[in-house]
C-alpha distance (Angstrom), angle and dihedral (degrees) to the residues before:
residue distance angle dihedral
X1 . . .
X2 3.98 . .
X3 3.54 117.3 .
X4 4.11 108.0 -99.7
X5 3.80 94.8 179.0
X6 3.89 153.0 26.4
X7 3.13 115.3 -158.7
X8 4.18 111.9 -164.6
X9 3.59 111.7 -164.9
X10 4.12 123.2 -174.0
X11 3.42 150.9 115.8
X12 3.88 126.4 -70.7
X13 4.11 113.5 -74.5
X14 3.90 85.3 12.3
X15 3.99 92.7 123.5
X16 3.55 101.9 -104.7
X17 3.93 91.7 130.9
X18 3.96 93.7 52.5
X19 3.91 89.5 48.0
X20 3.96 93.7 52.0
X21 3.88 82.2 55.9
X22 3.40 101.3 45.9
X23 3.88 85.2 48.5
X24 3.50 97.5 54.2
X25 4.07 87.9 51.1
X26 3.60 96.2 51.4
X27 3.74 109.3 31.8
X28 4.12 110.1 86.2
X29 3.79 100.6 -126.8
X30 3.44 124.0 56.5
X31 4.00 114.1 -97.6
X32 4.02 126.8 -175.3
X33 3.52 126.8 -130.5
X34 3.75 129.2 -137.1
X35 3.80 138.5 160.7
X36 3.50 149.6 -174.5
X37 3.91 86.7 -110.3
X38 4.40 84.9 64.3
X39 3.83 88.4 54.5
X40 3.51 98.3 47.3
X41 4.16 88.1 52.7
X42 3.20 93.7 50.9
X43 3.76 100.5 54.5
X44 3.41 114.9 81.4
X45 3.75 119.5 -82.8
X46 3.85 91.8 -123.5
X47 4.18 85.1 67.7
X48 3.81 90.8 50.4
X49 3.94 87.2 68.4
X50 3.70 101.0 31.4
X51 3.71 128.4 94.8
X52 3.65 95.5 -131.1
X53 4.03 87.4 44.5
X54 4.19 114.8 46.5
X55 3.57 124.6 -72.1
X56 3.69 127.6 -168.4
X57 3.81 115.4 -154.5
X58 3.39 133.4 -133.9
X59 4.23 85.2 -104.1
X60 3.43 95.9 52.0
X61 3.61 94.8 -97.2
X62 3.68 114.6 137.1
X63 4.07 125.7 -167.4
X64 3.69 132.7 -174.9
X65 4.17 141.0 -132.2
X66 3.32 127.8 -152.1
X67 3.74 92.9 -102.9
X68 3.34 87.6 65.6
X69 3.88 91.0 46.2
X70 3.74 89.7 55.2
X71 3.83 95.0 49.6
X72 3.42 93.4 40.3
X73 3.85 86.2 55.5
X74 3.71 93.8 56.8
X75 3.74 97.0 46.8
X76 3.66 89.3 56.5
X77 4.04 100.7 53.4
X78 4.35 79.6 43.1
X79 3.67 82.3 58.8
X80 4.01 91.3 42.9
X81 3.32 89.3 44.7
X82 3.44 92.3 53.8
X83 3.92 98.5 55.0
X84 4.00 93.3 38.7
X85 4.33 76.2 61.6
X86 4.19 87.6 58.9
X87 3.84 95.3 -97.4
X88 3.44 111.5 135.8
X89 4.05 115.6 -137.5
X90 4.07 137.4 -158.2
X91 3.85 101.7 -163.0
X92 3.86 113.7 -157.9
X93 3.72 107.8 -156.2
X94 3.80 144.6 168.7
X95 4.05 112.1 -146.1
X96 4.15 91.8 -150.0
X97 4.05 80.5 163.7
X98 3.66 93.8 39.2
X99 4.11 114.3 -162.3
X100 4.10 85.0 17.9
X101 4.04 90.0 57.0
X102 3.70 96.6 46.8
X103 3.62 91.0 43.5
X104 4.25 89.1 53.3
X105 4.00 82.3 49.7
X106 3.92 90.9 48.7
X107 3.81 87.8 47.2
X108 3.83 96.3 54.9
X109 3.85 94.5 36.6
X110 3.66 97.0 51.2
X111 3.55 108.4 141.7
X112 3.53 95.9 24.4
X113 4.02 125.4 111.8
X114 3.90 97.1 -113.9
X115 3.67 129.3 -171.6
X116 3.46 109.9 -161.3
X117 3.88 117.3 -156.8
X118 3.92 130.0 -178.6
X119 3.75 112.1 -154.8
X120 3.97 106.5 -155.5
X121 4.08 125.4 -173.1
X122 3.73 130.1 168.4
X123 3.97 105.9 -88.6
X124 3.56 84.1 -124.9
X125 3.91 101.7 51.1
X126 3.97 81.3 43.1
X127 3.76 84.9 54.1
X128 3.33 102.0 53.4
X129 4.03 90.9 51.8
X130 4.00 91.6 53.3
X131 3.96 87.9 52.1
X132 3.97 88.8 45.8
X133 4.30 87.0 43.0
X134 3.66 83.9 58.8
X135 4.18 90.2 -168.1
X136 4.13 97.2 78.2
X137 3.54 127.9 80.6
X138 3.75 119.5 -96.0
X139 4.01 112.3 -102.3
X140 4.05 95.3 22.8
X141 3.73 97.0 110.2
X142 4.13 84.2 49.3
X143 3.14 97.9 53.4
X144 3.88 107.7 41.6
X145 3.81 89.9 36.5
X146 4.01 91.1 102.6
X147 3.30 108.1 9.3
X148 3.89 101.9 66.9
X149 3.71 87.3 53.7
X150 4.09 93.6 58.8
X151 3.36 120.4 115.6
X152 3.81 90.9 -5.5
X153 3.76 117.8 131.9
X154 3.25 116.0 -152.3
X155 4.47 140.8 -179.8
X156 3.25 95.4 -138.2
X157 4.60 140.7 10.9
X158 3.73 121.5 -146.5
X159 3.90 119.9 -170.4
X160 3.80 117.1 -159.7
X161 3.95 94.2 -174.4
X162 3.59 90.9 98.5
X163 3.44 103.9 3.8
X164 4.08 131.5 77.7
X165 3.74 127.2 -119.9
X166 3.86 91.7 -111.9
X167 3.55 85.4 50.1
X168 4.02 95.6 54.5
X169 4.16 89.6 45.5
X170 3.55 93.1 52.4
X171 3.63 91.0 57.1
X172 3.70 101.6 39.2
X173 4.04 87.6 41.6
X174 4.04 87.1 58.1
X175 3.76 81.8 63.3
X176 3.56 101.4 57.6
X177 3.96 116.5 109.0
């Protein structure tokens, strides 16, 4: 079976973004990118400060309603939907609920050929990029670091610490049926 979609799971600032670029650059057929960060601008901005939408707090913590669950739930069968039509999709994700969010992802992919990919980085390399981003809130790479990888199995790890973006596509593109 051909690979349909890549899913890259890791904490905020991790490099996820930069690898789904690099991806689509090296990989011969033409793949889209979406993430979690394109559903949460397109909901309204009244659901990014509500407590049945997402809200990020001031530590970087960020917790989520069920408005956001539903949503969230429809964007990921588009996404299906989208691959079951022949597109091929990178999905940049954060696991806040670790286990629980890959298993809502396994749930709407079923079917699909999935590779699943954790991107790791050092919460304080990760850090250091959210400071330099300048548009995330201070402590989110700290405090997903870890905890979006828990629980979550995965066929292959890439850690952008010490390694590139190019770097971290190359490998996960050698894995790609």
């Amino acid at each position: 079976m051909t690979t349909q979609v890549i899913v890259l799971n890791g904490g905020s600032s991790s490099g996820k973004s930069g690898i789904a670029r690099c991806l689509q650059a090296v990989l011969p057929d033409p793949w889209l990118a979406v993430g979690v960060d394109t559903l949460i601008e397109a909901i309204p901005v009244s659901m990014q400060t509500s407590d049945a939408g997402i809200e990020f707090a001031e530590d970087g913590g960020v917790s989520v309603g069920p408005e956001f669950r539903t949503l969230e739930a429809a964007w990921m069968a588009g996404v299906t939907a989208m691959a079951n039509a022949g597109a091929r999709i990178i999905v940049d994700e954060v696991f806040l609920g670790g286990a629980a969010s890959q298993q809502r992802w396994q749930k709407a992919l079923g079917g699909l050929d999935v590779l699943w990919v954790g991107v790791r980085c050092e919460s304080t390399v990760a850090a250091g990029r959210e400071i330099a981003r300048g548009n995330r809130v201070k402590g989110m790479a700290v405090s997903q670091a870890e905890v979006v990888h828990q629980g979550v199995l995965y066929d292959l790890e890439v850690d952008t610490t010490h390694s590139e973006s190019l770097e971290c596509a190359r490998t996960i593109a050698a894995q790609i049926r």
